[in-house]
GUKE-473179 format. One record per residue (C-alpha): residue in one letter; x, y, z. Coordinates in steps of 0.25 Angstrom, whole numbers, padded with zeros to 4 digits, always signed. Example, Ala and Ser with C-alpha at 12.3 -4.5 7.8 and 13.67 -1.06 7.14 Angstrom:
REM GUKE-473179
a+0049-0018+0031 s+0055-0004+0029 
END
This chain:
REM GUKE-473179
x+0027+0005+0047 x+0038+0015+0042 x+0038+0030+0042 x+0047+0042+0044 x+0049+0057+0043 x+0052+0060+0029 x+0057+0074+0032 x+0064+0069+0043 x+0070+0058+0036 x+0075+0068+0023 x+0083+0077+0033 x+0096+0067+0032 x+0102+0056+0022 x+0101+0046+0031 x+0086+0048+0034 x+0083+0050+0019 x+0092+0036+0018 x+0082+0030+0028 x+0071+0036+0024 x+0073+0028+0009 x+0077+0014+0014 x+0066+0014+0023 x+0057+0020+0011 x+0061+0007+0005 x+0061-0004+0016 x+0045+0002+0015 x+0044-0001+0001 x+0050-0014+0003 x+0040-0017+0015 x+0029-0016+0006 x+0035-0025-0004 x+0033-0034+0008 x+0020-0031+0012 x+0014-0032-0002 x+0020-0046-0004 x+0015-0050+0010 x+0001-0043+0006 x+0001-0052-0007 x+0003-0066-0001 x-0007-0061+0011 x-0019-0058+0001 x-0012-0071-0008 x-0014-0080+0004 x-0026-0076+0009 x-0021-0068+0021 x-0030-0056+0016 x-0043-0057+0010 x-0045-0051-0002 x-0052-0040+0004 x-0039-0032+0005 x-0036-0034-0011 x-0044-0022-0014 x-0037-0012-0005 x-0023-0016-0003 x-0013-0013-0015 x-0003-0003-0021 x-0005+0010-0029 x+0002+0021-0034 x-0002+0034-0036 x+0006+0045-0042 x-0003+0059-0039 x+0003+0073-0039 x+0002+0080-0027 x+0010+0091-0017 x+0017+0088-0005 x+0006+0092+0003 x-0005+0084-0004 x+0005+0072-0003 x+0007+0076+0012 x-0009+0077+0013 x-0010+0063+0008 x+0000+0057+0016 x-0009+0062+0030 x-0023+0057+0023 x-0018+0046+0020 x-0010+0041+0034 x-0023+0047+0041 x-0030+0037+0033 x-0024+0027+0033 x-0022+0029+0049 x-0036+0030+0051 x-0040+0017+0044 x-0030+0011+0053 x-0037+0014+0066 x-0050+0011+0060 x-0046-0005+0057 x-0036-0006+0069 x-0045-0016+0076 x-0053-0022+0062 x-0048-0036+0063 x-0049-0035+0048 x-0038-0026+0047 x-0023-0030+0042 x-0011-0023+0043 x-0009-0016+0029 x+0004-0009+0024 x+0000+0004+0019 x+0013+0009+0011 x+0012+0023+0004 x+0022+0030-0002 x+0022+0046-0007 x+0033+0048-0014 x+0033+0062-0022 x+0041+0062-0035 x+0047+0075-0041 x+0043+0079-0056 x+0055+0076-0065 x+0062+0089-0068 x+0064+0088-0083 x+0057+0081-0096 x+0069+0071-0096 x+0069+0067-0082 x+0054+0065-0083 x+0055+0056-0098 x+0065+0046-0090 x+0055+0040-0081 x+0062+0026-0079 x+0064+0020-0064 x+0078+0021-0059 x+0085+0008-0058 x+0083+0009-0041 x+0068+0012-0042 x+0055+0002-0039 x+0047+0000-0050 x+0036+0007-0050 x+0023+0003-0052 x+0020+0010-0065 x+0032+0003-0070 x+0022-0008-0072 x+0009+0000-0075 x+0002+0001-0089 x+0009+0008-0099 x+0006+0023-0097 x+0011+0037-0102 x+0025+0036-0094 x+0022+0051-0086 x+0011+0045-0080 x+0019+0032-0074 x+0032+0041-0071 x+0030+0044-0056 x+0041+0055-0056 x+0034+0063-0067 x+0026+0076-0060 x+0016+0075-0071 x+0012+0060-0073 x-0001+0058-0070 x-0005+0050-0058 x-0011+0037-0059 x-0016+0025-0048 x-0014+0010-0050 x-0022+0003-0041 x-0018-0013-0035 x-0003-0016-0037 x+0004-0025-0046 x+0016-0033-0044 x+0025-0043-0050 
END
């Protein structure tokens, strides 16, 4: 529903401004959309067919700009493509698809790296509430913590 150039948007303050709050107003959209699809599958508005393919996940591989860049096209060629196959299904329902690939830089020294606690004006994260793990691997900032996948989503 919402997309812009991000070089483009970078060149200036103000589109860098822009780029941020609509960055969130998305975020907040899909807050929406998740309660919406809870009380949809709650009261019987979807069958329970959709359970098995419908959630959350987070994934934190390692990769360059290109392979990020490569990803990006695979997976809007897919994703385009299954589109035009189940436009006239009358099974098919509107689905939010809601990706986000944010690269984080490796911190820069060994004490940046031990103080790895949310800033007061971040989101929790969702391995703030994982199973109790070495803290590299749940720190999303460190370049060397290994990548791991949780599947289905939990939340309060």
């Amino acid at each position: 529903m919402t997309t812009w150039d991000h070089s483009a948007m970078d060149a200036s303050p103000v589109g860098r401004d822009f780029a941020g709050i609509m960055a969130r107003r998305q975020i907040e959209n899909f807050g929406a959309t998740l309660a919406r699809h809870e009380s949809d599958i709650a009261d019987g508005r979807l069958g329970r067919e959709w359970l098995d393919h419908a959630g959350i996940t987070d994934l934190m591989p390692r990769l360059t700009s290109e392979s990020l860049g490569e990803l990006k096209q695979a997976y809007e060629d897919k994703l385009e493509e299954l589109a035009a196959r189940d436009a006239g299904d009358a099974r098919a329902e509107q689905v939010m698809v809601f990706y986000g690939m944010l690269p984080v830089a490796g911190r820069a020294d060994a004490s940046a790296a031990a103080d790895s606690s949310p800033r007061p004006d971040s989101p929790p994260s969702a391995h703030a509430t994982a199973e109790a793990e070495p803290a590299k691997a749940h720190d999303p900032v460190n370049a060397n913590a290994a990548p791991r996948r949780l599947t289905g989503y939990t939340h309060d």
